[in-house]
C-alpha positions in Angstrom: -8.6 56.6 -74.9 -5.3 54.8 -75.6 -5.6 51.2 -77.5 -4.5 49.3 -74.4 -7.2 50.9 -72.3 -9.9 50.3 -75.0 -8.9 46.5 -74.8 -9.2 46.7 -71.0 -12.5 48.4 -71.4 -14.0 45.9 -73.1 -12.8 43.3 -71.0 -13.8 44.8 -68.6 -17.5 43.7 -68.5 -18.4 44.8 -65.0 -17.5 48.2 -64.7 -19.4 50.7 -65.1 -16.8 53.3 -67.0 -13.2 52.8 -68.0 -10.4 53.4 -65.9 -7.9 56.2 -66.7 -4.7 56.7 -66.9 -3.0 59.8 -67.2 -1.5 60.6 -64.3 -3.3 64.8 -64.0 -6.1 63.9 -63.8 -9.0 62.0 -61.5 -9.9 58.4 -61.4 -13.0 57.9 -63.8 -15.0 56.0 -61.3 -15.7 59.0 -58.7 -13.1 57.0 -56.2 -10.4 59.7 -56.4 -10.4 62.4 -53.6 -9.9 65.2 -56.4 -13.2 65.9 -58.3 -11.4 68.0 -61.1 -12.3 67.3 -64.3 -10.3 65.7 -67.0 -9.0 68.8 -68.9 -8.6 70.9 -65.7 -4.5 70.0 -65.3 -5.0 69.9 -62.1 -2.6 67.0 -60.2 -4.5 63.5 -60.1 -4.8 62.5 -56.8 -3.7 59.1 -55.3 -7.0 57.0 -54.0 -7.4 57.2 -50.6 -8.5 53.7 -49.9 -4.7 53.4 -49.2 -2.2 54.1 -47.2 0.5 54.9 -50.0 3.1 56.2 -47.2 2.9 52.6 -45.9 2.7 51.2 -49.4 5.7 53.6 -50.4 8.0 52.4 -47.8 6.8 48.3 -48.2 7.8 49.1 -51.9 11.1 51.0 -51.3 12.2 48.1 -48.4 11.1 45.1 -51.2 13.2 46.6 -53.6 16.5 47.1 -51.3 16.3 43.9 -49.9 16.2 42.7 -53.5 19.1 44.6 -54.3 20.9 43.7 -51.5 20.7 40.1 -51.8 21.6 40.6 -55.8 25.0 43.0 -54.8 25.9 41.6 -52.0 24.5 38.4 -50.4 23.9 36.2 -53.5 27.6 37.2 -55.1 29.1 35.8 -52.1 27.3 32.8 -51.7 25.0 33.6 -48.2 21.9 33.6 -50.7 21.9 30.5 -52.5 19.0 31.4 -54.9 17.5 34.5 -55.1 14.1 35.2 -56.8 13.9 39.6 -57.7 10.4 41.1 -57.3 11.8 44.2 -58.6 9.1 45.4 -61.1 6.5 43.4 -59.1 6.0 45.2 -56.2 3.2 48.1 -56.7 0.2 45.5 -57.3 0.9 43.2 -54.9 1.2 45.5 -52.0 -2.0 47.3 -53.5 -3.9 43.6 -52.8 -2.1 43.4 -49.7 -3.9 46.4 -47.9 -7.0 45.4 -49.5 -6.9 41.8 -48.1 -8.4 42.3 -44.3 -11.3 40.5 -43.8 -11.6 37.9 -41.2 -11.0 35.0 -43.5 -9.0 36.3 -46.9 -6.1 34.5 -47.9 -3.7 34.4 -50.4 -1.9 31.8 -52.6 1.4 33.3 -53.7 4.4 32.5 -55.7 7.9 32.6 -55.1 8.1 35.9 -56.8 5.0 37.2 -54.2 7.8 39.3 -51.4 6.4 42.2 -51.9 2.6 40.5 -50.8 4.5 39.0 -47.9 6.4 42.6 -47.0 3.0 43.8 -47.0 1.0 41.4 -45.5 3.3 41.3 -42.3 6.5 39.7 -43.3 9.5 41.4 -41.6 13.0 42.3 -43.0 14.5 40.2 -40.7 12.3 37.5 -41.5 12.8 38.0 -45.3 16.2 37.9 -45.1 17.0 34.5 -42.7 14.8 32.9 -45.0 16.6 33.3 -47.8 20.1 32.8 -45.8 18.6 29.7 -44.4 18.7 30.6 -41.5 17.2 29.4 -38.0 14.2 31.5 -37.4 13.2 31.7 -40.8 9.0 31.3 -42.7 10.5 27.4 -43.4 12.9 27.7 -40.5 15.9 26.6 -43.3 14.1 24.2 -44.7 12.8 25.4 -48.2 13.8 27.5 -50.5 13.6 31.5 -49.1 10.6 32.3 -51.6 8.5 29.4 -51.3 6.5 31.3 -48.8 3.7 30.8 -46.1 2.4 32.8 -43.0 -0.3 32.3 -40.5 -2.4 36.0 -40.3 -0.9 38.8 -39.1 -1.7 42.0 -40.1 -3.4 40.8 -43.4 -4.7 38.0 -45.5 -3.7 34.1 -44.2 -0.6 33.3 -46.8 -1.3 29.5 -47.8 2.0 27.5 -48.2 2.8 28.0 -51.9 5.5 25.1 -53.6 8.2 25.8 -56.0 5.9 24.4 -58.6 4.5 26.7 -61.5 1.0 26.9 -61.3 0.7 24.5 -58.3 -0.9 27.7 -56.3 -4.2 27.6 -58.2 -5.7 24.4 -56.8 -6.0 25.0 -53.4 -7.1 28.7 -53.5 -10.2 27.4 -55.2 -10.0 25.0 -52.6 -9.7 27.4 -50.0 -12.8 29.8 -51.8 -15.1 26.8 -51.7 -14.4 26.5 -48.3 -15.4 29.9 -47.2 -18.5 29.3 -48.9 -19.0 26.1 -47.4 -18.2 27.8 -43.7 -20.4 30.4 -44.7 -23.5 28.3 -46.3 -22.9 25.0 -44.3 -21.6 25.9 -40.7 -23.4 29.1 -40.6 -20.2 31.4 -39.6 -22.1 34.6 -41.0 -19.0 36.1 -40.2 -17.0 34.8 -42.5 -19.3 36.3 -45.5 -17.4 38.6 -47.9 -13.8 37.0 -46.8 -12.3 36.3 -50.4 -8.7 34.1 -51.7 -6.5 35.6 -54.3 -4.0 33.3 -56.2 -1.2 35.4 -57.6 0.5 33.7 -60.6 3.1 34.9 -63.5 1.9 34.9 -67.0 4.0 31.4 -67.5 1.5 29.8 -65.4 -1.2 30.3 -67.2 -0.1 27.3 -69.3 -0.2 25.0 -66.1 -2.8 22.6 -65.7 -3.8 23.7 -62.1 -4.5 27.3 -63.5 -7.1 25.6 -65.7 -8.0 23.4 -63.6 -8.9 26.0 -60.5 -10.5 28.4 -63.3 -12.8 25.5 -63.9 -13.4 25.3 -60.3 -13.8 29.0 -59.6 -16.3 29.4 -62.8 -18.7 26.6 -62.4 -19.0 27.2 -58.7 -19.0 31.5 -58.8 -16.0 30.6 -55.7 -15.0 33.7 -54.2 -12.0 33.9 -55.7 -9.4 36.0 -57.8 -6.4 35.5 -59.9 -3.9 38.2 -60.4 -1.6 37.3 -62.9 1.7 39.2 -63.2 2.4 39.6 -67.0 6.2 40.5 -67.5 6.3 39.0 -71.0 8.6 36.1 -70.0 8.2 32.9 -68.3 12.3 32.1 -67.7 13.7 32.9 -71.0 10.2 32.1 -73.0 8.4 34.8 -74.3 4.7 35.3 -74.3 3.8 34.3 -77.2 4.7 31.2 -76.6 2.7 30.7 -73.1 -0.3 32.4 -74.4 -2.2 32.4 -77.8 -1.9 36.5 -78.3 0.3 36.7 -75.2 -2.6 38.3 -73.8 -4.6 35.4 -71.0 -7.0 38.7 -69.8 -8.0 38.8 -73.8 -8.2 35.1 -74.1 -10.5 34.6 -71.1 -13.2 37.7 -72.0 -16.0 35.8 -73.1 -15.5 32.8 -69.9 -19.0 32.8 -68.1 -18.9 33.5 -64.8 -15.4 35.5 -64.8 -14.8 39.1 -64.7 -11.9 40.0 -66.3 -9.6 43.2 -65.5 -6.6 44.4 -67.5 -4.3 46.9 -67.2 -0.9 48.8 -66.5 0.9 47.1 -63.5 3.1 49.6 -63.0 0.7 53.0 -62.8 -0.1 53.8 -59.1 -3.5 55.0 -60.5 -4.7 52.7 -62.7 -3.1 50.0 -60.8 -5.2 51.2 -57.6 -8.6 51.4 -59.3 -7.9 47.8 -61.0 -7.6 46.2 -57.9 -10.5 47.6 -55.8 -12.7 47.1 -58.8 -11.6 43.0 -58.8 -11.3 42.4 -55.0 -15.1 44.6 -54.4 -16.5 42.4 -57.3 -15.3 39.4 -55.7 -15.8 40.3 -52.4 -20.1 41.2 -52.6 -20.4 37.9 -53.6 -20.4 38.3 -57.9 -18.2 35.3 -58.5 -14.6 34.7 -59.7 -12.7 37.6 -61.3 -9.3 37.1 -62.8 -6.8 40.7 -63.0 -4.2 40.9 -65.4 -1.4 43.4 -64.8 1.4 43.8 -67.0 4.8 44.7 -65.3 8.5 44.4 -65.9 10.9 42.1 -64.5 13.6 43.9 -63.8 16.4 41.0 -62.8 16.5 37.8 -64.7 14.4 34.9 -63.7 17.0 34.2 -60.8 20.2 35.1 -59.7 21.6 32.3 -61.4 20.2 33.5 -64.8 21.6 36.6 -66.5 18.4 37.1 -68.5 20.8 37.0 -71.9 18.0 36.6 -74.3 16.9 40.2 -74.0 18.3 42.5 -76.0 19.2 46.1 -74.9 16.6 47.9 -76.2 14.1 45.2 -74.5 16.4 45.7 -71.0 16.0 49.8 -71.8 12.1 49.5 -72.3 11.8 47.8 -69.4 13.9 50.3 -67.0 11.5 52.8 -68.3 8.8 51.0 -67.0 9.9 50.5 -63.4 7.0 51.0 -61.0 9.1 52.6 -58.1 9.9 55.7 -60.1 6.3 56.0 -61.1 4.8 55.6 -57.8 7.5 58.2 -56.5 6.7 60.9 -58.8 3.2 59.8 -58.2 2.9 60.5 -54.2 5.3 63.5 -54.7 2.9 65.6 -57.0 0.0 64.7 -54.1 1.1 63.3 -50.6 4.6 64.0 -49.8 7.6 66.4 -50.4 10.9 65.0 -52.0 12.3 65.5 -48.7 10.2 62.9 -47.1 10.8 60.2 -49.9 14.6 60.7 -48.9 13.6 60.5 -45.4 11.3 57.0 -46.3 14.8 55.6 -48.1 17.2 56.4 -45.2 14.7 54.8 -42.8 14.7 51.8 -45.0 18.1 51.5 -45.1 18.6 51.9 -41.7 16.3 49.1 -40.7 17.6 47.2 -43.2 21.0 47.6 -42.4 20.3 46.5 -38.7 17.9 43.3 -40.3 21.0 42.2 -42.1 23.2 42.2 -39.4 20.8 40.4 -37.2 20.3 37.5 -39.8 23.8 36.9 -40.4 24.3 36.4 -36.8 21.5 34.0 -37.0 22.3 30.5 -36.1 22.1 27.8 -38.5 19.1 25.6 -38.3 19.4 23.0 -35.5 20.4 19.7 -37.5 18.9 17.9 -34.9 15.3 18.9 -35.5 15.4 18.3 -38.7 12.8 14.9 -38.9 10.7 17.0 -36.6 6.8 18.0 -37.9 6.6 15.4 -40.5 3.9 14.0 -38.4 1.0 15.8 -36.6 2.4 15.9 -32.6 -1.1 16.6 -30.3 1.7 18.7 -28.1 2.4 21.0 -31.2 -0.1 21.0 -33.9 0.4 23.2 -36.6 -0.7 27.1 -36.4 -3.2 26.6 -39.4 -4.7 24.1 -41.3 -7.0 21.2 -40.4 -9.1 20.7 -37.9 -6.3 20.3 -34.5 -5.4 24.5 -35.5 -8.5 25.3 -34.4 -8.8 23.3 -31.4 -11.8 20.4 -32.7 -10.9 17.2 -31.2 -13.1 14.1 -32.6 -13.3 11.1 -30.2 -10.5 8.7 -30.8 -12.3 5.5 -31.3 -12.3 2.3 -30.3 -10.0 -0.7 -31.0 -12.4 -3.1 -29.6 -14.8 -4.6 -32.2 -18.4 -4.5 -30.6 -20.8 -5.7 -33.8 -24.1 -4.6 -33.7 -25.2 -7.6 -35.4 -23.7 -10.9 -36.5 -24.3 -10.3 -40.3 -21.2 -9.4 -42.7 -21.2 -7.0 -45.1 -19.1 -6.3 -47.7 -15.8 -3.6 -47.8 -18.1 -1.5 -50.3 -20.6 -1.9 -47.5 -17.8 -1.0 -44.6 -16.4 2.3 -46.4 -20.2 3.5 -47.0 -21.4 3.0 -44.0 -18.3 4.1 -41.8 -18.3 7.2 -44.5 -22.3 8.1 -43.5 -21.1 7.8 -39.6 -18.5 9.8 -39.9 -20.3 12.9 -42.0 -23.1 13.0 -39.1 -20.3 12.9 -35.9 -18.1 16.1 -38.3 -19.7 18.5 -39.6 -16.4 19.8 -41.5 -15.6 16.2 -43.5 -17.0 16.3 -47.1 -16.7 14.0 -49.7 -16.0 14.5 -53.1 -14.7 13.0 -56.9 -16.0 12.2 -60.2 -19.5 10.5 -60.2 -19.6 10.3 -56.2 -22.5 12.6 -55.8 -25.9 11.1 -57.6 -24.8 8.1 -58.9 -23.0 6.8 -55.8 -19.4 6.4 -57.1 -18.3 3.9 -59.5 -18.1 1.5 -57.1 -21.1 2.4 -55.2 -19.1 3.4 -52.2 -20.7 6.4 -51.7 -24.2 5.4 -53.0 -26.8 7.5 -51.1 -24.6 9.8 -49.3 -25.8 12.6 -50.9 -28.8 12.0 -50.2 -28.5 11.9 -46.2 -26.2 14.6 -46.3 -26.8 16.6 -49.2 -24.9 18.1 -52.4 -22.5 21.0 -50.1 -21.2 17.7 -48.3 -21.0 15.2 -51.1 -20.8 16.0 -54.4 -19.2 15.9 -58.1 -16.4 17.6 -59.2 -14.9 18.5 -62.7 -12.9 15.7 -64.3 -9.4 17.1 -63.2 -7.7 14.9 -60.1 -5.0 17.9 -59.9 -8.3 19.8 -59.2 -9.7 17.2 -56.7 -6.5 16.7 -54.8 -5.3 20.7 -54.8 -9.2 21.5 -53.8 -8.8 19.2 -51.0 -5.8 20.8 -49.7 -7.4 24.2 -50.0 -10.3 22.7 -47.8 -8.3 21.3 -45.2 -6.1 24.4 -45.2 -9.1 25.9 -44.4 -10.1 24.1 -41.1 -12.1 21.4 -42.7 -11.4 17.4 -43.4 -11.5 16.7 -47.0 -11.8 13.1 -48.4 -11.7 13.3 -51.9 -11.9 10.1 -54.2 -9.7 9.1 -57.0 -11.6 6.7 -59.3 -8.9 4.2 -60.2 -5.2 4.3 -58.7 -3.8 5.1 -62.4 -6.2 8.1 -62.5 -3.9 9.8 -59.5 -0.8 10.3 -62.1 -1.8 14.0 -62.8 -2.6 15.2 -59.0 1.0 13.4 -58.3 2.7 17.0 -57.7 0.0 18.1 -55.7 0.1 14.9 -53.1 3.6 15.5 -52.8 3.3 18.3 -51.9 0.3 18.2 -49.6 2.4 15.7 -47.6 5.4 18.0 -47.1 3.2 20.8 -46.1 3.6 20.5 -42.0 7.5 19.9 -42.4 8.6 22.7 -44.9 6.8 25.1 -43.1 7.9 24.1 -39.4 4.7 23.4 -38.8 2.9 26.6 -39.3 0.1 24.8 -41.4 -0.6 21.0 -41.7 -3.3 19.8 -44.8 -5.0 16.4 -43.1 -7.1 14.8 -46.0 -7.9 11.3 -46.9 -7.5 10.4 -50.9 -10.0 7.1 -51.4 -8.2 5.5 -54.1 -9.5 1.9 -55.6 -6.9 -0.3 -57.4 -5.6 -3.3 -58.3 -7.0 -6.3 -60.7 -10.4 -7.4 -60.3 -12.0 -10.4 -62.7 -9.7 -9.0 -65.6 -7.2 -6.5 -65.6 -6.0 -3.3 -67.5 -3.0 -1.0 -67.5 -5.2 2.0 -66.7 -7.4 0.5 -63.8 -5.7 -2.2 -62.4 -2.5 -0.5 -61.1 -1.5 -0.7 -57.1 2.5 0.9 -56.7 1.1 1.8 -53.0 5.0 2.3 -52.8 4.6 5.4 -55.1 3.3 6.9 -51.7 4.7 4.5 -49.0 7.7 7.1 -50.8 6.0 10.5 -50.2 7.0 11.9 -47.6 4.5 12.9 -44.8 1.8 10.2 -46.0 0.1 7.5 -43.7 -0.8 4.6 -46.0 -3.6 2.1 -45.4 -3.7 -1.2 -47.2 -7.0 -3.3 -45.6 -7.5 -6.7 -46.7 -11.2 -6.9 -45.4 -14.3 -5.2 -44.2 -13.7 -5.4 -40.5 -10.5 -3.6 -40.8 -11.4 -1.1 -43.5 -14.0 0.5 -40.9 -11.1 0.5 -38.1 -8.3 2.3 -40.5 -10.9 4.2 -42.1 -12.4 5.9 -39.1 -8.9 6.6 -37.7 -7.9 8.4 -41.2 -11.2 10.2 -41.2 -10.5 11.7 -37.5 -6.6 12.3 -37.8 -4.2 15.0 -38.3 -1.9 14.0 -41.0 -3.0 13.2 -45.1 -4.0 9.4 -45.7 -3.8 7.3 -48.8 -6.5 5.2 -48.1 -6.1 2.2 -50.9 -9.1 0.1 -51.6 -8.4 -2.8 -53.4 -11.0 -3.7 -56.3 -11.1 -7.3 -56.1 -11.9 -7.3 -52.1 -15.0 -4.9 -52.6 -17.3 -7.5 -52.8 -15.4 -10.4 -52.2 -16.8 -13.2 -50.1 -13.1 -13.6 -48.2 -13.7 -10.0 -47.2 -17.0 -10.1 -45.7 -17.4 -9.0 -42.1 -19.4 -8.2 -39.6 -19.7 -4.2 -38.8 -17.5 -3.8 -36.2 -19.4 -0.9 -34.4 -19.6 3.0 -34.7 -16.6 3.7 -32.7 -14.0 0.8 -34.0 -11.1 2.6 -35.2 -8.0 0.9 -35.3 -4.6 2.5 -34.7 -2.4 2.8 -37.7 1.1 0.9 -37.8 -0.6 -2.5 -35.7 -0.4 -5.1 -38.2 -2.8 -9.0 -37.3 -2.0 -12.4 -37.1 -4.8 -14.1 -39.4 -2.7 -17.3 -39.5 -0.2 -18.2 -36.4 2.4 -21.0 -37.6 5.9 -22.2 -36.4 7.4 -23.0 -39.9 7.2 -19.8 -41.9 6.4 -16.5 -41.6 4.4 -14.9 -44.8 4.1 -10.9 -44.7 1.5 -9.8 -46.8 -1.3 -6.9 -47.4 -4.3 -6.3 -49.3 -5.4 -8.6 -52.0 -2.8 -10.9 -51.5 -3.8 -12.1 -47.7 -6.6 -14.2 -48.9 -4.0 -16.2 -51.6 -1.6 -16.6 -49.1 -3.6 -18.0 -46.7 -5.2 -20.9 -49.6 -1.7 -21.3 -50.5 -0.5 -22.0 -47.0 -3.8 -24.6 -46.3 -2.7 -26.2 -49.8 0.8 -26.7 -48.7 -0.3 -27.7 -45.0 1.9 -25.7 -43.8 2.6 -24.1 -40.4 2.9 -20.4 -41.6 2.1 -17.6 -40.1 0.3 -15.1 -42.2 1.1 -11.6 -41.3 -1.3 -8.9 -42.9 0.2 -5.5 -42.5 -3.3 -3.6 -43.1 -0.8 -0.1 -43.3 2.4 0.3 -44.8 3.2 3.5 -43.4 3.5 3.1 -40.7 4.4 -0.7 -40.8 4.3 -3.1 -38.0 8.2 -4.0 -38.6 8.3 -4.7 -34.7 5.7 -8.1 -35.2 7.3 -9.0 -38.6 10.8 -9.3 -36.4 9.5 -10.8 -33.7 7.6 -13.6 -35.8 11.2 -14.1 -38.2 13.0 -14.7 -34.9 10.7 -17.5 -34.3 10.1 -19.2 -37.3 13.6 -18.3 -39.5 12.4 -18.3 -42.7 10.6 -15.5 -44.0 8.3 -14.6 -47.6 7.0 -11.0 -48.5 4.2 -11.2 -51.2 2.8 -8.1 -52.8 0.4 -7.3 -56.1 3.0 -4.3 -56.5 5.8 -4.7 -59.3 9.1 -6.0 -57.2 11.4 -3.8 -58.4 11.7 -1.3 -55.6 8.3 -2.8 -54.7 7.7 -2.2 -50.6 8.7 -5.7 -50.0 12.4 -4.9 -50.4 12.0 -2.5 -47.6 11.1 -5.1 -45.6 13.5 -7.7 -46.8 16.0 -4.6 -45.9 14.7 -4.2 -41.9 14.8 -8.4 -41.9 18.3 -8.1 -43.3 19.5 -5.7 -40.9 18.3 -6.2 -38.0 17.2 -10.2 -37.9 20.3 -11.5 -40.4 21.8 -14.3 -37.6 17.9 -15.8 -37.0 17.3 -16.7 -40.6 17.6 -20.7 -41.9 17.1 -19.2 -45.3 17.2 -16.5 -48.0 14.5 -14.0 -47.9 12.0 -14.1 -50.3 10.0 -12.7 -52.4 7.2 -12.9 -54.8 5.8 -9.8 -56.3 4.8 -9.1 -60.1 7.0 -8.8 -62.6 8.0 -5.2 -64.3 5.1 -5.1 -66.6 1.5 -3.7 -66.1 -1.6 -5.7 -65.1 -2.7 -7.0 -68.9 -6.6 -7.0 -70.1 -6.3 -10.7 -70.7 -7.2 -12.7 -68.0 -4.8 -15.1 -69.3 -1.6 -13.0 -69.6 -3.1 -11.4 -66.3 -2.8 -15.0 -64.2 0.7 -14.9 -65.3 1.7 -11.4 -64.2 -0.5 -11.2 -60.8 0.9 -12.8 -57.8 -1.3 -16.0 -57.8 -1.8 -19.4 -55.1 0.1 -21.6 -57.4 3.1 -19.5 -56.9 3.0 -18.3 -53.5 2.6 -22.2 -52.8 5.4 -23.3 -54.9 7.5 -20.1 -52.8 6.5 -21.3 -49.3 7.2 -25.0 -50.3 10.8 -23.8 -51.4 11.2 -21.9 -48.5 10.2 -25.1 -46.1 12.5 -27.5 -47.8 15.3 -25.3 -47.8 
């Protein structure tokens, strides 16, 4: 046995005899059809698990339309960026045949056509995707590689992002959800249905490829990586990404993680290392991570000329090219030369006909192109929450019918609306750091686990790119996440993962949609610190494809809360620290079926004189400041910020003339100027004065509770503001 196999062998810790690889003779592990024995010269046959004419032509098509767009397309500016899978293809469409049960899915990368070719992707398809074209997997809107696809012939393609290493997250999302399905709903059916996240060997120096190996380990999820291995990641070599350049070697001793290793590129071996990973992962044995090495045969892009190989480097890897291999491969067993020939003039005559239907493919409409930001009950997206599979929850209730006059506090409101809402949907589960035992940090959650046990609520590793790219995985698959970020700061790492959970129903025309809600305390409390006490609710008032909620008070956290939880498009659902207990707060419960209707801001203060716009935190100061002041303002609390109620704000301006925003938030590019903007435009001729602001300076919240009062918005200043404002 050859060095490399020896190393594979030994990673190998769960099968039960190495894998060959010489190309005469049969498979070690009794799958080959030929029983000949090793020194018998007789031709090795190809496993029959596959259908290697099928997997012949996939291949042959993946690598013309590769070359075509290279030649032709991308030369004369049709393709604007073009990603070659050339050397990639033989594994991936391998896993693609192999990927059929009821509920598999995959989470690929933008160098995953072949997976795509394979798993039902069309030329056509391919090909006005990456001209932009109308028509298209993103229907112009992303890049031609950042793929997704509802099931077709094969495994449910997740909506991947351009991001390296972003995929990992929510296929262990995804895998904990087919358990949960499985161990929770009961869908028996759904047992043995597995998600593969395919990844380069770059991006196993992400943190969401750490971060989902975490997941997949400590939970045995049903899940495995494949990890391309082509010795670069861009222009960086190996060596660099990974300690020995070898991530299969680095992980052999991780509990709970079979490991696989071996030739990408030999149809043989190739074929026996992934039916050994995906049966492993598929009976239920845990996580299983397959490492295949292969070459890239193109640079990183077509805009990169792949400069910092040298010549013999580019030789070795031409040598190496799986296409030749896997020809010579089903030639010796399946198929005559003459029927190869006949396979490449079939794909070139369907590709030839592809191409000229794609370049007579319209543009994109530009007049759709807002469309699908936001969940539409007339369309709702192919996959992904719980509208694709046709659960409606009952809307709610706007009208507040308390079962009893006593108030309780917002920590009381969110627990209590969270326990009402886990017995009406059996598909919502909470989740975050601490909110399983002990109750959350804030005791928001505090005995949840208990009345709905540890598969609905629970604990998660300390990783909020893992909590946040879990939770899209989940909703992905069908259920309603509502994850919890301890402290707003805490968010900063899951940032490219809420981005792009919130893009998810537009880039993909609405083929898939990921409705979660992100529970996220912030803001000061009785001192402040830079790490817990931050708000910049405008950081996602600025994502795209985000509802935000701001409530000031218990009554209206149950209302916005209950809407999020039974919605179809991701929530930021900010809780503001010094409001969960505060006596201002306090409300009575507003019933089991309040819900209020995002975008509806309140009146808590009419006045004549002054109109005050306001949210969270800041409603109680600005209503002592207005009683200090005696004046006739009319406090305007916007309780969401996306939408906002910019049609009361106007009204009220037009009325009074005179007009102060006041947010916790830092004011430079603080939400408040978006309102001063809207005021500006379209109420300019009713105002008797400038607008005005008063927001927090560009520093963080200090620990001192003196350098704090003078950094927080606080009454003394919002009174000295609307005093200004009156007198001007």
């Amino acid at each position: 046995m050859n060095n490399t196999m020896q190393r594979k062998a030994a990673h190998n810790r769960h099968a039960d005899v190495p894998i060959t690889t010489d190309e005469t003779t049969p498979a070690g592990n009794g799958l080959a059809a030929s029983g000949a024995r090793p020194d018998s010269g007789q031709t090795r046959q190809l496993n029959p698990a596959f259908d290697w004419r099928k997997l012949a032509r996939t291949a042959i098509l993946s690598r013309r339309l590769d070359e075509m767009e290279e030649q032709e397309l991308a030369p004369k500016g049709l393709v604007k960026y073009q990603f070659s899978a050339r050397g990639h293809e033989l594994t991936q469409l391998l896993l693609s045949q192999l990927l059929t049960a009821p509920f598999d899915a995959a989470s690929v990368y933008y160098r995953c056509r072949p997976f795509m070719l394979g798993s039902g992707l069309t030329a056509v398809e391919a090909l006005t995707s990456d001209l932009a074209r109308a028509g298209g997997i993103s229907d112009g809107r992303d890049v031609g590689v950042v793929f997704n696809m509802p099931r077709r012939s094969g495994a449910l393609v997740l909506p991947n992002a351009a991001d390296v290493g972003s995929q990992y997250t929510p296929a262990a999302g995804y895998a904990q959800a087919i358990r949960y399905r499985v161990d929770v709903l009961r869908q028996k059916q759904l047992n043995g249905s597995i998600a593969v996240a395919f990844g380069g060997d770059g991006s196993v120096a992400a943190n969401g490829f750490w971060s989902a190996l975490t997941m997949a380990t400590t939970l045995e999820l049903p899940l495995l990586f494949v990890i391309e291995d082509n010795g670069y990641a861009i222009s960086v070599r190996s060596p660099l990404q990974t300690p020995g350049s070898n991530i299969a070697a680095n992980l052999a001793s991780f509990s709970n993680l079979a490991v696989w290793d071996g030739d990408g590129t030999n149809p043989h071996e190739a074929a026996e290392l992934a039916l050994q990973a995906v049966a492993h992962v598929r009976a239920g044995r845990g996580a299983a991570l397959l490492r295949v090495t292969a070459p890239r045969l193109a640079g990183h892009s077509s805009v990169d000329s792949a400069a910092y190989k040298s010549a013999e480097e580019r030789a070795s890897d031409q040598a190496r090219d799986p296409l030749p291999a896997l020809q010579r491969a089903l030639t010796r067993s399946l198929m005559t030369a003459a029927e190869w020939q006949a396979l490449e003039e079939d794909v070139q005559t369907e590709l030839a006909a592809a191409r000229e239907q794609a370049l007579a493919t319209p543009e994109a409409d530009v007049t759709r192109v807002t469309r699908f930001v936001w969940h539409d009950p007339r369309t709702p997206a192919k996959a992904g929450g719980l509208a694709a599979e046709g659960i409606t929850l009952p809307a709610g209730n706007p009208v507040r019918r308390p079962p009893d006059p006593t108030r309780i506090t917002m920590i009381e409101a969110i627990r209590r609306t969270l326990d009402i809402e886990l017995a009406q949907n059996d598909r919502l589960l909470v989740f975050g750091e601490d909110v399983g035992v002990k109750g959350g940090v804030h005791t928001a959650t505090q005995d949840l686990q208990r009345h709905h046990g540890d598969g609905r609520v629970f604990d998660t590793s300390l990783s909020e790119e893992g909590i946040i790219g879990r939770a899209v995985g989940m909703a992905l698959a069908g259920l309603m996440p509502v994850p919890e970020i301890q402290f707003r700061k805490y968010a900063d790492p899951a940032t490219e993962q809420i981005n792009n959970c919130g893009t998810i129903r537009w880039r993909t025309a609405n083929n898939f949609a990921a409705p979660i809600v992100v529970r996220i305390p912030g803001g000061y409390r009785k001192i402040g610190d830079p790490w817990h006490s931050v708000t910049s609710e405008v950081t996602y008032a600025h994502a795209v494809g985000w509802r935000v909620a701001v409530p000031s008070n218990a009554e209206d956290t149950v209302g916005l809360l209950r809407t999020a939880l039974r919605g179809n498009d991701p929530v930021i659902f900010f809780e503001h620290r010094a409001m969960l207990d505060a006596a201002w707060a306090r409300r009575p419960y507003p019933g089991d079926d309040y819900a209020l209707p995002f975008g509806s801001a309140r009146i808590t203060v009419a006045g004549e004189d002054l109109t005050v716009v306001t949210w969270g935190a800041m409603v109680e100061l600005c209503e002592t400041a207005a009683r200090q002041c005696g004046a006739s303002a009319e406090i305007i609390d916007l309780r969401t910020l996306v939408p906002w109620d910019a049609d009361m704000v106007l009204e009220s301006v037009r009325r009074t003339s005179k007009v102060l925003i006041v947010h916790e938030d830092i004011e430079l590019g603080g939400f408040g100027a978006e309102i001063a903007a809207t005021i500006s435009q379209q109420a300019f001729l009713d105002l008797d004065a400038p607008v005005t602001r008063i927001a927090t300076p560009g520093v963080p919240v200090p620990f001192s509770q003196h350098l704090m009062a003078g950094v927080v918005p606080s009454v003394d200043r919002i009174r000295a503001a609307m005093e200004e404002l009156l007198a001007f």
